[in-house]
C-alpha positions in Angstrom: -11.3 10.5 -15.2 -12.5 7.0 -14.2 -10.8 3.7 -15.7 -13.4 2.2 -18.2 -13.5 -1.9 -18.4 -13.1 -1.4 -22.6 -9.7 0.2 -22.1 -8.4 -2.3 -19.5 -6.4 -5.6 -20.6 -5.7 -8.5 -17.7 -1.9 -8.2 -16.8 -1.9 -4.4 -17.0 0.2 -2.5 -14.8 -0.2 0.8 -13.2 2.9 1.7 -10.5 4.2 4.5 -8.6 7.2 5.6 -5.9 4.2 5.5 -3.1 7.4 7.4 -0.6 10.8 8.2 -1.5 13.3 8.0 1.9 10.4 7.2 4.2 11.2 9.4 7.4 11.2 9.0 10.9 9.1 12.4 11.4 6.5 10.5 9.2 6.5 7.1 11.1 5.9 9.6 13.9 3.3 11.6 11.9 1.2 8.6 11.6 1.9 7.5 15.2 0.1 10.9 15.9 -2.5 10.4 13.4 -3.4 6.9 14.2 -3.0 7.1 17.9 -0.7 4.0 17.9 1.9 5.0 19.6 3.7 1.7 20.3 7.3 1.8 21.1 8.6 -0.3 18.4 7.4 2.5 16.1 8.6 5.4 18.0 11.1 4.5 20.7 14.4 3.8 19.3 15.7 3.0 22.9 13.3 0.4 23.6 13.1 -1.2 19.8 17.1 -1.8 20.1 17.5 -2.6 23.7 14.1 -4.9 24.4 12.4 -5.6 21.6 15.8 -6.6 19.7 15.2 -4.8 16.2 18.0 -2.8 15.0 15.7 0.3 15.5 12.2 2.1 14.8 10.3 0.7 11.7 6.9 1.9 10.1 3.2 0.8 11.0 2.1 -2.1 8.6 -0.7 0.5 8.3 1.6 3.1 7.3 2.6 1.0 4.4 -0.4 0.2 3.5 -2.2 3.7 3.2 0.4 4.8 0.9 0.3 1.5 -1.1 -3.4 2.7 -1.4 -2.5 6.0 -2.3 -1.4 4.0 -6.0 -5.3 2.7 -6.2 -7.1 5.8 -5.6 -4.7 7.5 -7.9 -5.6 4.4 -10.4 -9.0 3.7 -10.0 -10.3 7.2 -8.6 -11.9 8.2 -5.6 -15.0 6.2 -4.1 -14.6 3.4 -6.2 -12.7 0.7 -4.3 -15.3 -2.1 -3.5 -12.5 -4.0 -1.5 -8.6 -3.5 -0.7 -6.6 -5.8 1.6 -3.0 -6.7 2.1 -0.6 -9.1 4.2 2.1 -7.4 5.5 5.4 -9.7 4.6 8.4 -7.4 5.8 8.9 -4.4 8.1 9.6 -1.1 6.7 12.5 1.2 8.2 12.9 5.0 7.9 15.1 5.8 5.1 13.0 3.0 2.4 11.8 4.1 -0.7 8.1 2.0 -1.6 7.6 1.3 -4.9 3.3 0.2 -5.3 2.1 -1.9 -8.5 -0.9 -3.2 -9.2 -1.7 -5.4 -12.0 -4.8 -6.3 -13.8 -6.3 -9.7 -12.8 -9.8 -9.4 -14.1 -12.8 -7.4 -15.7 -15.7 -8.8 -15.0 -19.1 -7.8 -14.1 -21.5 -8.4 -10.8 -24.9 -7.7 -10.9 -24.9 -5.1 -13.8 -21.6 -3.5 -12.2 -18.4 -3.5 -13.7 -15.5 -4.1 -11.7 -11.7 -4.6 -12.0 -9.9 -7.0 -9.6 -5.8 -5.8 -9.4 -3.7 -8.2 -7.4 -1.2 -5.3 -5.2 2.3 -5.8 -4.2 4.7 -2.8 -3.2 8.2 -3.3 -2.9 11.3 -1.4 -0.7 14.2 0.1 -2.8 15.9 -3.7 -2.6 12.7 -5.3 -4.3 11.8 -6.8 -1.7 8.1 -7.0 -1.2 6.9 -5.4 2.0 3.4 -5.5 1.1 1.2 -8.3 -1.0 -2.6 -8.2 -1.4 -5.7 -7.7 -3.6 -8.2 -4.8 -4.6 -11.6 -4.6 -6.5 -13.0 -1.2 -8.1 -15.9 -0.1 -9.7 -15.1 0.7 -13.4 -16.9 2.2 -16.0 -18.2 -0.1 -19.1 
């Protein structure tokens, strides 16, 4: 069912648990997926010993595919216009994400109505690991 602009109010919510005790079989699921297989993602040796973290974390794009697993959910398939995100702290196997997004406009463009969300998704401490900004097609 597809959101409609009449039903929407600015400062609106809409969250979700995007991953509950993120795994290291998923950061390595991705890795597969993706084809990114750098070390500080999949080689605990390495991360700890050269690269100085205290050990593998998830792909910033890991984070945010599930954080847009919330807006499709939200907005429905096909009708994201624009999604992008800054990625403010790592994620670590064992983090639950928590994704909001919160009204910031209806408006309309050229006949189309569309619904701008500001995005922020948050680890289990609430500290944001992800901030950004989507825009969807709505119905009137």
């Amino acid at each position: 069912m597809a959101l409609k602009a009449s039903a929407l109010s600015v400062g609106q919510e809409f969250s979700d648990v995007v991953v509950d005790n993120l795994s290291r079989t998923q950061i390595v699921m991705y890795a597969g997926a993706s084809g990114d297989y750098n070390p500080v993602h999949t080689d605990n040796e390495f991360v700890t010993k050269v690269a100085g973290y205290p050990g593998v974390f998830a792909h910033g794009m890991l984070s945010m595919g599930l954080t847009g697993r919330l807006l499709t959910d939200t907005v429905g398939d096909g009708r994201l216009t624009k999604y992008g995100v800054r990625f403010v702290k790592q994620v670590w196997p064992g983090d639950t994400l928590t994704a909001k997004a919160t009204v910031a406009a209806i408006r309309e463009d050229n006949g189309e109505h569309l619904l701008d969300l500001d995005v922020v998704t948050t680890n289990q401490n609430g500290d944001a690991v992800i901030t950004g900004s989507a825009t969807a097609r709505i119905d009137p």
